[in-house]
Backbone atoms as SQL, in Angstrom:
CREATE TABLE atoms (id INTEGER PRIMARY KEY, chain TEXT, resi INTEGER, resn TEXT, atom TEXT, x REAL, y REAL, z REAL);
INSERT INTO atoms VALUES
  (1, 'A', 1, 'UNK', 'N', -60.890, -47.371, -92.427),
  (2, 'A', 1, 'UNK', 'CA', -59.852, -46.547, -91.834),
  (3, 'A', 1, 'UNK', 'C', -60.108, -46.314, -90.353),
  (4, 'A', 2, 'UNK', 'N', -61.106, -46.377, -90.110),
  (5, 'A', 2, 'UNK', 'CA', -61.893, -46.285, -88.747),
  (6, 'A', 2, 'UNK', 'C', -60.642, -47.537, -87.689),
  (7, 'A', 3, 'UNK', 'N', -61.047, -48.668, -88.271),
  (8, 'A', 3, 'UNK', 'CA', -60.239, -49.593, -87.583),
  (9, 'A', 3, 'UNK', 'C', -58.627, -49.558, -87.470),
  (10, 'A', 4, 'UNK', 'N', -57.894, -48.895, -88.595),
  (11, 'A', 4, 'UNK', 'CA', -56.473, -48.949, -88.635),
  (12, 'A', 4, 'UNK', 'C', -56.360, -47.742, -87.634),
  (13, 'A', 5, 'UNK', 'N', -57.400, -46.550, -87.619),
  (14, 'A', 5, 'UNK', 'CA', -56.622, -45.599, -86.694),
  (15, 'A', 5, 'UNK', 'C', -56.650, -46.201, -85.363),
  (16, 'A', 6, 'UNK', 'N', -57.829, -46.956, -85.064),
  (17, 'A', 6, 'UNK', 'CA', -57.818, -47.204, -83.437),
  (18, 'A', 6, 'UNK', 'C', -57.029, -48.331, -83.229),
  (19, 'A', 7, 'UNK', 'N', -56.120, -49.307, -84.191),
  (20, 'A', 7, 'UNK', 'CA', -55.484, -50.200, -83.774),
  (21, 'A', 7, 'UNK', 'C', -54.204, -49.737, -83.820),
  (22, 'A', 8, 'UNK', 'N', -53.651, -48.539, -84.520),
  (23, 'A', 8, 'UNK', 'CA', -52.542, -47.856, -84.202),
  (24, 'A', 8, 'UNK', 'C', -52.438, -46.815, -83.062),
  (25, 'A', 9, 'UNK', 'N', -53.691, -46.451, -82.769),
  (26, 'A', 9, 'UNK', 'CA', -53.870, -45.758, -81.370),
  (27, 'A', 9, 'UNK', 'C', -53.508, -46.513, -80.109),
  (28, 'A', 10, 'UNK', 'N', -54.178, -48.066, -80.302),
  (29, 'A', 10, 'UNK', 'CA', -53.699, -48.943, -79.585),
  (30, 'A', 10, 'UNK', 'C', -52.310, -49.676, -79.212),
  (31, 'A', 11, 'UNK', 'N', -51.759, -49.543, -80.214),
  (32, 'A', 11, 'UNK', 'CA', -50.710, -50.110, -80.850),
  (33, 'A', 11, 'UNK', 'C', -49.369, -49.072, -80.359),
  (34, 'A', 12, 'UNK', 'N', -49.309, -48.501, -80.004),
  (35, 'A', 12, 'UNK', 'CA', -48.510, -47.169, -79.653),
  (36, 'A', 12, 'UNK', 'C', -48.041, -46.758, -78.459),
  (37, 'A', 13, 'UNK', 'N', -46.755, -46.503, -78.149),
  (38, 'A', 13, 'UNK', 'CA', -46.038, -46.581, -76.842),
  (39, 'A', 13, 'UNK', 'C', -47.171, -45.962, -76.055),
  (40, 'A', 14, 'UNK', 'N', -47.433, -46.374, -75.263),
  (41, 'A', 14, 'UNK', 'CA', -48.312, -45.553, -74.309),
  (42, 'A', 14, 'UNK', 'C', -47.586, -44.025, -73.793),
  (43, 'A', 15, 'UNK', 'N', -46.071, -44.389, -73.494),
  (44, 'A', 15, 'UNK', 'CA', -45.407, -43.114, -72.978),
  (45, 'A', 15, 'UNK', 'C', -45.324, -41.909, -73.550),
  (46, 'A', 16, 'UNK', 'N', -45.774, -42.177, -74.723),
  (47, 'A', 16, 'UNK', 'CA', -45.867, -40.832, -76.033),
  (48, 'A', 16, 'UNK', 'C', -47.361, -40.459, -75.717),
  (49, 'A', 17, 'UNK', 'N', -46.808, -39.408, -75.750),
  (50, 'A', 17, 'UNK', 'CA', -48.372, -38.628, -75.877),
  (51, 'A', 17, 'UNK', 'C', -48.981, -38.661, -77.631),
  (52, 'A', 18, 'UNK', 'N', -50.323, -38.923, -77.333),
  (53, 'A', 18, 'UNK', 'CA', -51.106, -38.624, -78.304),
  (54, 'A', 18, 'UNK', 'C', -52.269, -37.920, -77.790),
  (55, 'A', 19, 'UNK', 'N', -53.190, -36.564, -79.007),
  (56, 'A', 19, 'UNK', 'CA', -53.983, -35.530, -78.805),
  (57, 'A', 19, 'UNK', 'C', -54.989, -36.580, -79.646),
  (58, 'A', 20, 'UNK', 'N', -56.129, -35.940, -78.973),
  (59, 'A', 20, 'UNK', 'CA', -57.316, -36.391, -80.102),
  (60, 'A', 20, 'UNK', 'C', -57.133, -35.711, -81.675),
  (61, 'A', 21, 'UNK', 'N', -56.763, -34.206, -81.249),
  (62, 'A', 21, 'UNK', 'CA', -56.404, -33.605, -82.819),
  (63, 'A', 21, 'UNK', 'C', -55.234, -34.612, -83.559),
  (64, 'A', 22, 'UNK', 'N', -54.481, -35.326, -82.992),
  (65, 'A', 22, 'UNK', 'CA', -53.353, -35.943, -83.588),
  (66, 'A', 22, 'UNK', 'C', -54.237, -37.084, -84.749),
  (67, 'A', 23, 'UNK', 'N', -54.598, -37.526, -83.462),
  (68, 'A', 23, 'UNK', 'CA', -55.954, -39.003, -84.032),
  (69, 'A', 23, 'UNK', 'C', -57.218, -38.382, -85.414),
  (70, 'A', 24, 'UNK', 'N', -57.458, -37.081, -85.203),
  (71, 'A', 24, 'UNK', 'CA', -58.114, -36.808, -85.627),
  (72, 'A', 24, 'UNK', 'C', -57.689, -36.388, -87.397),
  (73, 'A', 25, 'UNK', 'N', -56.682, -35.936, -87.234),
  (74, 'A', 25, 'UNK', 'CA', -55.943, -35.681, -88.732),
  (75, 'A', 25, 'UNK', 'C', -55.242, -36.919, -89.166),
  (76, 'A', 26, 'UNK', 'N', -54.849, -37.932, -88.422),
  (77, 'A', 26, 'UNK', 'CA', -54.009, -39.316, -88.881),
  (78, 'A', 26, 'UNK', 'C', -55.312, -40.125, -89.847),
  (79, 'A', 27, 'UNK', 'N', -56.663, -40.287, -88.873),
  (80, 'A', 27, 'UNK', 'CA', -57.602, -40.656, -89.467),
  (81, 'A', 27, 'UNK', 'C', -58.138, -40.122, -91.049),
  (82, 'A', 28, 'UNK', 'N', -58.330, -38.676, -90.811),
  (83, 'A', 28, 'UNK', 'CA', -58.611, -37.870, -91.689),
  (84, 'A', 28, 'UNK', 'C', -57.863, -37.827, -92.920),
  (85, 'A', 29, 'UNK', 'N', -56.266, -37.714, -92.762),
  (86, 'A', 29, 'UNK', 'CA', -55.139, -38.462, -93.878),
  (87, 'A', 29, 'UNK', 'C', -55.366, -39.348, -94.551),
  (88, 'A', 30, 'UNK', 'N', -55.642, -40.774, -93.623),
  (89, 'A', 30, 'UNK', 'CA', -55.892, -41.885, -94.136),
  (90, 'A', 30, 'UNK', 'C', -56.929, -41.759, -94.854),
  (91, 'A', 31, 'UNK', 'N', -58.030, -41.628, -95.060),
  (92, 'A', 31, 'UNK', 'CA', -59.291, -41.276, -95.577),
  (93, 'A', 31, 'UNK', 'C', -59.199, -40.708, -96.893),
  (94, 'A', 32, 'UNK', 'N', -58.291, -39.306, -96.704),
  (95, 'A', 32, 'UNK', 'CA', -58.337, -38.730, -98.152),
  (96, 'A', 32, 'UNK', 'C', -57.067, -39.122, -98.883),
  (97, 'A', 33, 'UNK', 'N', -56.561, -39.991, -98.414),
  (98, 'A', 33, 'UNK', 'CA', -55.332, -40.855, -99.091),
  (99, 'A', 33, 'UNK', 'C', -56.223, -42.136, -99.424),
  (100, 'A', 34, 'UNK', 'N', -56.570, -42.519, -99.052),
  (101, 'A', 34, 'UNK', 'CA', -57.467, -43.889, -99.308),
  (102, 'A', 34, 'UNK', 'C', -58.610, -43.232, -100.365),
  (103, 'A', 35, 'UNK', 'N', -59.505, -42.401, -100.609),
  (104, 'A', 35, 'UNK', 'CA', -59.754, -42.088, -101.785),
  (105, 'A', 35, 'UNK', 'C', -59.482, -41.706, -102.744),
  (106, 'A', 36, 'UNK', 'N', -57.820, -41.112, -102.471),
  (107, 'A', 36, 'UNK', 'CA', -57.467, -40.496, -103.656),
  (108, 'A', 36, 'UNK', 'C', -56.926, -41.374, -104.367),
  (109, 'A', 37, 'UNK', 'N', -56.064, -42.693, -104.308),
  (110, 'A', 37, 'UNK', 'CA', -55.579, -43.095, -104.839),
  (111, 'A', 37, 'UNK', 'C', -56.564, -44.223, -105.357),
  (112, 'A', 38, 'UNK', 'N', -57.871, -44.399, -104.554),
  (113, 'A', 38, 'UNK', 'CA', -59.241, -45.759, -105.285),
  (114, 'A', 38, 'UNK', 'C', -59.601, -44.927, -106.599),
  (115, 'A', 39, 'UNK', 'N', -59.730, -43.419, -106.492),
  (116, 'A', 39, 'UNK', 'CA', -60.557, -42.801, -107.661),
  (117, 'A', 39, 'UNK', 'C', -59.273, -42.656, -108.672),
  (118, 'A', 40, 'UNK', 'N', -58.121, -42.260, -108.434),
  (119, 'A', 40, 'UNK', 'CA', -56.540, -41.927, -109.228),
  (120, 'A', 40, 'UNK', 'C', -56.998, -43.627, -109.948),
  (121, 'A', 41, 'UNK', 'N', -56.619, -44.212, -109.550),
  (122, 'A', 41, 'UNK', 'CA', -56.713, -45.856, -109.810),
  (123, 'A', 41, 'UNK', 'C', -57.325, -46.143, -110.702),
  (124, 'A', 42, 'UNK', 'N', -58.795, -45.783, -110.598),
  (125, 'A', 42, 'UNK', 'CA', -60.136, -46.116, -111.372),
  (126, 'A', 42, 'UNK', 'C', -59.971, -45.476, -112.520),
  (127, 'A', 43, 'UNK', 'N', -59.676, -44.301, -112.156),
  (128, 'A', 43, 'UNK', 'CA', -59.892, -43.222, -113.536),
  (129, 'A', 43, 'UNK', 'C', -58.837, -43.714, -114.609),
  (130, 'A', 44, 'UNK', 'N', -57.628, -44.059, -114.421),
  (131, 'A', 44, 'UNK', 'CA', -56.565, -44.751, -114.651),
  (132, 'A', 44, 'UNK', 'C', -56.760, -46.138, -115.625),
  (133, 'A', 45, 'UNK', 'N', -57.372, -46.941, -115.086),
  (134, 'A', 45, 'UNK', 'CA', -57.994, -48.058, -115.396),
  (135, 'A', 45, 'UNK', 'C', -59.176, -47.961, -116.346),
  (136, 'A', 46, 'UNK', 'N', -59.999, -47.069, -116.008),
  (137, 'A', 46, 'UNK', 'CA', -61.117, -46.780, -117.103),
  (138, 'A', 46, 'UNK', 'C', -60.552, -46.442, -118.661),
  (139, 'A', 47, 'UNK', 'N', -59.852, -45.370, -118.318),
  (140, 'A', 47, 'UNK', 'CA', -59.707, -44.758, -119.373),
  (141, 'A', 47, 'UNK', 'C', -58.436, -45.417, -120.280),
  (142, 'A', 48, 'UNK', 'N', -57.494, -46.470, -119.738),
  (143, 'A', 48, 'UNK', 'CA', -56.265, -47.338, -120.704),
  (144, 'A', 48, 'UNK', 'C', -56.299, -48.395, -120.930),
  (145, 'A', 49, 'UNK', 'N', -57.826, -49.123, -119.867),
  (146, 'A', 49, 'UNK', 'CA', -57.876, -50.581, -120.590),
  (147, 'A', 49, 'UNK', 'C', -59.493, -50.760, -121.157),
  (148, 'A', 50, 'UNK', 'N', -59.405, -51.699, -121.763),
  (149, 'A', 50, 'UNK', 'CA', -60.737, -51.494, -122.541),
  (150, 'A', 50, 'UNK', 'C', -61.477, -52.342, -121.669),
  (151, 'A', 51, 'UNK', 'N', -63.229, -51.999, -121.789),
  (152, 'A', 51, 'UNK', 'CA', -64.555, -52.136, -120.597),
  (153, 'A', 51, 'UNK', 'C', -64.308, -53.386, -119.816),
  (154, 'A', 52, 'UNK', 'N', -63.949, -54.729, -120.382),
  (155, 'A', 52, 'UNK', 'CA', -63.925, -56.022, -119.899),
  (156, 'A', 52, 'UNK', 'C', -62.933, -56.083, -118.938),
  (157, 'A', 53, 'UNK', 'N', -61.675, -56.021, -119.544),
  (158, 'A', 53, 'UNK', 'CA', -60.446, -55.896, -118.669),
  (159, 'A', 53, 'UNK', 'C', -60.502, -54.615, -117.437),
  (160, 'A', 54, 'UNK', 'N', -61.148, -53.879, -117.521),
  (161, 'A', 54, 'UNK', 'CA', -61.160, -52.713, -117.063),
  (162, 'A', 54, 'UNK', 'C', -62.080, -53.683, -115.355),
  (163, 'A', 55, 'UNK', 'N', -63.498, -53.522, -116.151),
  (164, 'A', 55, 'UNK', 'CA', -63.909, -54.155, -114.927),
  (165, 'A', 55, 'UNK', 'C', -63.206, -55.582, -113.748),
  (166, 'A', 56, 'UNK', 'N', -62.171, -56.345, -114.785),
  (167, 'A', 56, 'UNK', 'CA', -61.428, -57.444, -113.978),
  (168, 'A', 56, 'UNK', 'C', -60.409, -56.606, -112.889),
  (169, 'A', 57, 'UNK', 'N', -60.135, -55.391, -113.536),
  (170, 'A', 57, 'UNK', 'CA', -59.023, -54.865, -112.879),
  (171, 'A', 57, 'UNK', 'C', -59.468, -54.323, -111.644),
  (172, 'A', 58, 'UNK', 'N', -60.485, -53.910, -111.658),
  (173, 'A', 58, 'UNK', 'CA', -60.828, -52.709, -110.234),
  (174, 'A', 58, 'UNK', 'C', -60.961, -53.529, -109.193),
  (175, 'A', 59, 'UNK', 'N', -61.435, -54.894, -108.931),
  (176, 'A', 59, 'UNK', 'CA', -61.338, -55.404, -108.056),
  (177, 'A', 59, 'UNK', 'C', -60.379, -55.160, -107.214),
  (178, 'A', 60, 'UNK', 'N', -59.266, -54.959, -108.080),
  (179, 'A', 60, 'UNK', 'CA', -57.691, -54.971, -107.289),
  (180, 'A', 60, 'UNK', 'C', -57.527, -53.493, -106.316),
  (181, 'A', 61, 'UNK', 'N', -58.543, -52.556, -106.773),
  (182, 'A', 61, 'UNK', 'CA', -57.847, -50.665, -106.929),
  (183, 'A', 61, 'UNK', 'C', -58.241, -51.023, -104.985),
  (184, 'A', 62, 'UNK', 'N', -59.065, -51.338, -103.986),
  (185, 'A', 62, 'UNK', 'CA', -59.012, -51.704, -102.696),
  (186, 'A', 62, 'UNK', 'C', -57.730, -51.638, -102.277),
  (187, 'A', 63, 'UNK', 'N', -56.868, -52.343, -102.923),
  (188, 'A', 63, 'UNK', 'CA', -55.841, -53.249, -102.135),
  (189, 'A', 63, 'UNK', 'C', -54.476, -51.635, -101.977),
  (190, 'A', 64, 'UNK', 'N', -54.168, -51.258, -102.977),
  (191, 'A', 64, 'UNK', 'CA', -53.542, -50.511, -102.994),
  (192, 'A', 64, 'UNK', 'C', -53.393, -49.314, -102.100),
  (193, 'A', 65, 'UNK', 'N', -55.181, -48.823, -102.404),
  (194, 'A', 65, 'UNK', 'CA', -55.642, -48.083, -101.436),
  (195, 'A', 65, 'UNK', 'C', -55.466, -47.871, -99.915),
  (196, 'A', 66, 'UNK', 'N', -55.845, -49.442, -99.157),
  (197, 'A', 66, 'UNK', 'CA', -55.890, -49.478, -97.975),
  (198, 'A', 66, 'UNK', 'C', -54.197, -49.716, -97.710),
  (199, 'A', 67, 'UNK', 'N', -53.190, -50.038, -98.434),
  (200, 'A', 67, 'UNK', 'CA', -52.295, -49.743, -97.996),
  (201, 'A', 67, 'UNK', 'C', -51.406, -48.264, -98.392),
  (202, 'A', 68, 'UNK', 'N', -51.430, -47.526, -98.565),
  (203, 'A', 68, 'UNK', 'CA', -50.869, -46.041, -98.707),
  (204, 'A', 68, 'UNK', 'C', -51.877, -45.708, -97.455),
  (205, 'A', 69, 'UNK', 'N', -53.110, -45.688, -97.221),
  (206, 'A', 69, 'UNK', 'CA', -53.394, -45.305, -95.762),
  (207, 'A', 69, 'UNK', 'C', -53.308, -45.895, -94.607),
  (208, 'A', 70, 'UNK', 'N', -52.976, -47.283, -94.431),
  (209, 'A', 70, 'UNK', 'CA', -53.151, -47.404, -93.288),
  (210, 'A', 70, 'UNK', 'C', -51.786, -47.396, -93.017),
  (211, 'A', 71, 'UNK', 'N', -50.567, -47.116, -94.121),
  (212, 'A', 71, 'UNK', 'CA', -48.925, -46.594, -93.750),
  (213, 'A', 71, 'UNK', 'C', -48.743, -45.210, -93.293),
  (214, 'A', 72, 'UNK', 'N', -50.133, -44.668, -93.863),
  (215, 'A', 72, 'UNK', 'CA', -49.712, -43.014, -93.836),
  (216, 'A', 72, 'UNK', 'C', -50.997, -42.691, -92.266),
  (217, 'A', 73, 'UNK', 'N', -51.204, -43.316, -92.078),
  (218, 'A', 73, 'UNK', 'CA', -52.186, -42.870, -90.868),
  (219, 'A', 73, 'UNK', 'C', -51.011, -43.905, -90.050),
  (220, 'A', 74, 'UNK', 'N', -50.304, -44.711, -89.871),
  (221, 'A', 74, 'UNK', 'CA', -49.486, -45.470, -88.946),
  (222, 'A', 74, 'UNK', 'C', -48.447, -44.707, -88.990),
  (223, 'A', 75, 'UNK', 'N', -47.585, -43.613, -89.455),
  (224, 'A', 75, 'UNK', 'CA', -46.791, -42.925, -89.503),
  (225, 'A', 75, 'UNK', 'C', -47.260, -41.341, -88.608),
  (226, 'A', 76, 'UNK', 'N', -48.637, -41.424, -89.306),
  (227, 'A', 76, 'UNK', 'CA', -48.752, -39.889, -88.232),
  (228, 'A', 76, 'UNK', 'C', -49.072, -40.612, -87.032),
  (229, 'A', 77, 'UNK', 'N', -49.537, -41.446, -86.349),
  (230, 'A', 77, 'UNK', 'CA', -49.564, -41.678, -84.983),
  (231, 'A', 77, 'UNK', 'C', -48.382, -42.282, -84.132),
  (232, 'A', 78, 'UNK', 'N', -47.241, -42.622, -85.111),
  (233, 'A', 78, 'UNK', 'CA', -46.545, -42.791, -84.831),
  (234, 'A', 78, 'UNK', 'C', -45.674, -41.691, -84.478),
  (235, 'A', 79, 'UNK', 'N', -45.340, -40.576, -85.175),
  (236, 'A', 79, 'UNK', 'CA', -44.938, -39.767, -85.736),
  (237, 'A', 79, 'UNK', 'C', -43.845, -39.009, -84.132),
  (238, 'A', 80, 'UNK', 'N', -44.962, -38.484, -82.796),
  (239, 'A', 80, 'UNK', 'CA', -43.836, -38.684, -81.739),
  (240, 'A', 80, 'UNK', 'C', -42.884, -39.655, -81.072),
  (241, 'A', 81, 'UNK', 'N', -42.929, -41.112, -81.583),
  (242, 'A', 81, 'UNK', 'CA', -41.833, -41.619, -81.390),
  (243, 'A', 81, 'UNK', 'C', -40.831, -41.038, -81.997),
  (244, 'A', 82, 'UNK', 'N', -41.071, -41.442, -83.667),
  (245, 'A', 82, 'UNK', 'CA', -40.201, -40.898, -84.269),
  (246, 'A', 82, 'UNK', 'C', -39.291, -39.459, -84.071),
  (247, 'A', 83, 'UNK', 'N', -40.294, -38.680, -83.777),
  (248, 'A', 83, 'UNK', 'CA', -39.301, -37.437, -83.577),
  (249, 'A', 83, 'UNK', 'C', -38.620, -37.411, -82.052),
  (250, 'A', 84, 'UNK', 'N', -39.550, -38.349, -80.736),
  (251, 'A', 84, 'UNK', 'CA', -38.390, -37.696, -79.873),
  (252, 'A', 84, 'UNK', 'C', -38.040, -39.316, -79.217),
  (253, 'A', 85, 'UNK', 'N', -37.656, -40.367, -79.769),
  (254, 'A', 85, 'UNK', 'CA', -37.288, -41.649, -79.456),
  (255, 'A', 85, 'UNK', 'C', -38.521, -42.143, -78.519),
  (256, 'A', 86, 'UNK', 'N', -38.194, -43.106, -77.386),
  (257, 'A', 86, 'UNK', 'CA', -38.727, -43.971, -76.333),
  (258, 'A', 86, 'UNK', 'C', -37.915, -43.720, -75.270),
  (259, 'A', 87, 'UNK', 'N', -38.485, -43.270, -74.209),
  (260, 'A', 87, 'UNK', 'CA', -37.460, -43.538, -73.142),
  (261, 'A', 87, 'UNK', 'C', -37.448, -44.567, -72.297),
  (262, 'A', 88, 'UNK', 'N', -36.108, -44.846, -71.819),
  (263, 'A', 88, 'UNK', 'CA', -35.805, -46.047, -70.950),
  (264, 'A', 88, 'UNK', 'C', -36.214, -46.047, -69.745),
  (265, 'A', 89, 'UNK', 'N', -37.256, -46.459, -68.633),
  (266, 'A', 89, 'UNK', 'CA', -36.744, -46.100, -67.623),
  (267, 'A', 89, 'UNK', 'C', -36.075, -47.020, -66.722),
  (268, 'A', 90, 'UNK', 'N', -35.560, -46.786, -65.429),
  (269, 'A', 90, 'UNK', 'CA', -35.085, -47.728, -64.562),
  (270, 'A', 90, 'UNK', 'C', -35.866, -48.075, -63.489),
  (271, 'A', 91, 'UNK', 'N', -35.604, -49.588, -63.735),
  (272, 'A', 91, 'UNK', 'CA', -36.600, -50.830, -62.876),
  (273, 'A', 91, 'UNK', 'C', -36.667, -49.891, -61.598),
  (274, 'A', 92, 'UNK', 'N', -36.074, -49.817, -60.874),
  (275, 'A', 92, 'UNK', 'CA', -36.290, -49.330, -59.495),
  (276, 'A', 92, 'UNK', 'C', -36.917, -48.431, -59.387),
  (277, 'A', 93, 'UNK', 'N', -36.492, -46.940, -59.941),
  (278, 'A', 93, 'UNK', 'CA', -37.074, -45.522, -59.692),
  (279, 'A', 93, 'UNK', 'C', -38.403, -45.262, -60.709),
  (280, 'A', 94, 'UNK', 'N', -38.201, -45.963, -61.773),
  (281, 'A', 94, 'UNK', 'CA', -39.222, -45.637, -63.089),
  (282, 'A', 94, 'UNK', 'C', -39.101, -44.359, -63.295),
  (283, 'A', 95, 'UNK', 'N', -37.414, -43.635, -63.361),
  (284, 'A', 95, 'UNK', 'CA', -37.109, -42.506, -63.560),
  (285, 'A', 95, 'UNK', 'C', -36.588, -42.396, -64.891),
  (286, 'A', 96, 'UNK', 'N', -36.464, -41.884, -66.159),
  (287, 'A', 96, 'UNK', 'CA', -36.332, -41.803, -67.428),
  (288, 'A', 96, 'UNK', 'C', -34.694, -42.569, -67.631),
  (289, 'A', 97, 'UNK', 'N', -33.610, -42.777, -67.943),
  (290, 'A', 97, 'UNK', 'CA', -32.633, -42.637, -68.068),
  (291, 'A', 97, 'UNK', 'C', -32.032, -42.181, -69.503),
  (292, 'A', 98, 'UNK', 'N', -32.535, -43.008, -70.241),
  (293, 'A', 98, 'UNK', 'CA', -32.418, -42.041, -71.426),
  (294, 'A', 98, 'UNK', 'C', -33.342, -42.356, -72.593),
  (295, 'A', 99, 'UNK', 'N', -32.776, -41.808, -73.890),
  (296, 'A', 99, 'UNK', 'CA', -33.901, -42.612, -74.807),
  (297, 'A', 99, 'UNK', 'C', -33.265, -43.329, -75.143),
  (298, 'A', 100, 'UNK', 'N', -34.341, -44.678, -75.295),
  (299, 'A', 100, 'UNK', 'CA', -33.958, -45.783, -75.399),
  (300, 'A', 100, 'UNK', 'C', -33.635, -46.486, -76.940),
  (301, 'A', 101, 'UNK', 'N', -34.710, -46.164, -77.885),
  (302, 'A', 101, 'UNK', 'CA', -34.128, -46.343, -79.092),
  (303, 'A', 101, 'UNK', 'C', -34.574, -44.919, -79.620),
  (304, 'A', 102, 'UNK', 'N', -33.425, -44.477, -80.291),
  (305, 'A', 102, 'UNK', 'CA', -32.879, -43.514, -81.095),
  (306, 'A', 102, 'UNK', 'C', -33.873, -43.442, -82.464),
  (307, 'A', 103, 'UNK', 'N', -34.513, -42.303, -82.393),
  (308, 'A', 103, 'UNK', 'CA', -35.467, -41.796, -82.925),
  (309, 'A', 103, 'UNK', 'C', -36.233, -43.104, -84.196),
  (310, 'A', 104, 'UNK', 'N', -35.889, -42.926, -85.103),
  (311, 'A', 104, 'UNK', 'CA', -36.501, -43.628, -86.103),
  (312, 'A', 104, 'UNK', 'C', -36.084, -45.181, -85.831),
  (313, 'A', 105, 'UNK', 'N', -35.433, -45.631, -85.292),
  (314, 'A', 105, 'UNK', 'CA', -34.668, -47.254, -85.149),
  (315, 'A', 105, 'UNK', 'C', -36.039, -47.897, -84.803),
  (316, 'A', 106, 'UNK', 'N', -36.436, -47.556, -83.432),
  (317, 'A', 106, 'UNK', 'CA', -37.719, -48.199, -82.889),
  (318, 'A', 106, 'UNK', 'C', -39.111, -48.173, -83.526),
  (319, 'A', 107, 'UNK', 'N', -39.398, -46.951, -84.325),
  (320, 'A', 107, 'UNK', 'CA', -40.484, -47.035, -84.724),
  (321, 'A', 107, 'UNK', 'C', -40.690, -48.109, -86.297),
  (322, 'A', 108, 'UNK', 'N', -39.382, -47.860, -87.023),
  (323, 'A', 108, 'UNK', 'CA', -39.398, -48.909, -88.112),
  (324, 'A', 108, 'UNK', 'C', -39.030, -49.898, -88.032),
  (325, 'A', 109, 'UNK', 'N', -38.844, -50.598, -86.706),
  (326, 'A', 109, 'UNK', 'CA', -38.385, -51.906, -86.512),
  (327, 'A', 109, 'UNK', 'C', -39.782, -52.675, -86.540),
  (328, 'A', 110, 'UNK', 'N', -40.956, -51.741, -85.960),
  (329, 'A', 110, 'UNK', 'CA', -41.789, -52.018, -85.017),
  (330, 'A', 110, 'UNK', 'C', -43.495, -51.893, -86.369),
  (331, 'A', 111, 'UNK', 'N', -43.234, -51.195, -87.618),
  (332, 'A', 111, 'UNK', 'CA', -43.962, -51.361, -87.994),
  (333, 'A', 111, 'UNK', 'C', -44.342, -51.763, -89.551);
């Protein structure tokens, strides 16, 4: 999770502000979303398929995992696009003109 937060940190309009506290709870999300659903998974798996099948299955419980967090940690760092768009600015002045894509359009095009 270490790596998905700093490549969505990277990854991210520069013009939006981001806080370290922002980074710091997106990470932190991801983390306890990424365990909850490896141990939800396991426990799941232990207890409805029997020992053999059980062990073929967990291989898989990773995969699931790392995606519910690295959507839900790419959403909170995303999260000020979403609420206040991108703004446009103009070539000449590099003065705002407006926002450029309309709140949610840009950020789910984009991830």
């Amino acid at each position: 999770q270490s790596q998905n937060a700093l490549v969505n940190y990277y990854n991210r309009n520069a013009s939006s502000p981001m806080t370290n506290e922002t980074l710091a709870i997106s990470y932190a999300a991801a983390v306890t979303a990424a365990l909850s659903v490896a141990f939800g998974l396991a426990t799941v798996i232990q207890k409805r398929y029997p020992k053999e099948q059980a062990q073929r299955m967990m291989k898989w419980v990773a995969f699931p995992s790392a995606v519910v967090a690295s959507s839900l940690n790419c959403y909170i760092v995303r999260s000020p696009e979403i609420d206040a768009g991108i703004p446009l600015l103009d070539p000449d002045t590099q003065e705002p003109i407006q926002v450029a894509i309309e709140n949610n359009d840009g950020t789910t095009t984009t991830t």
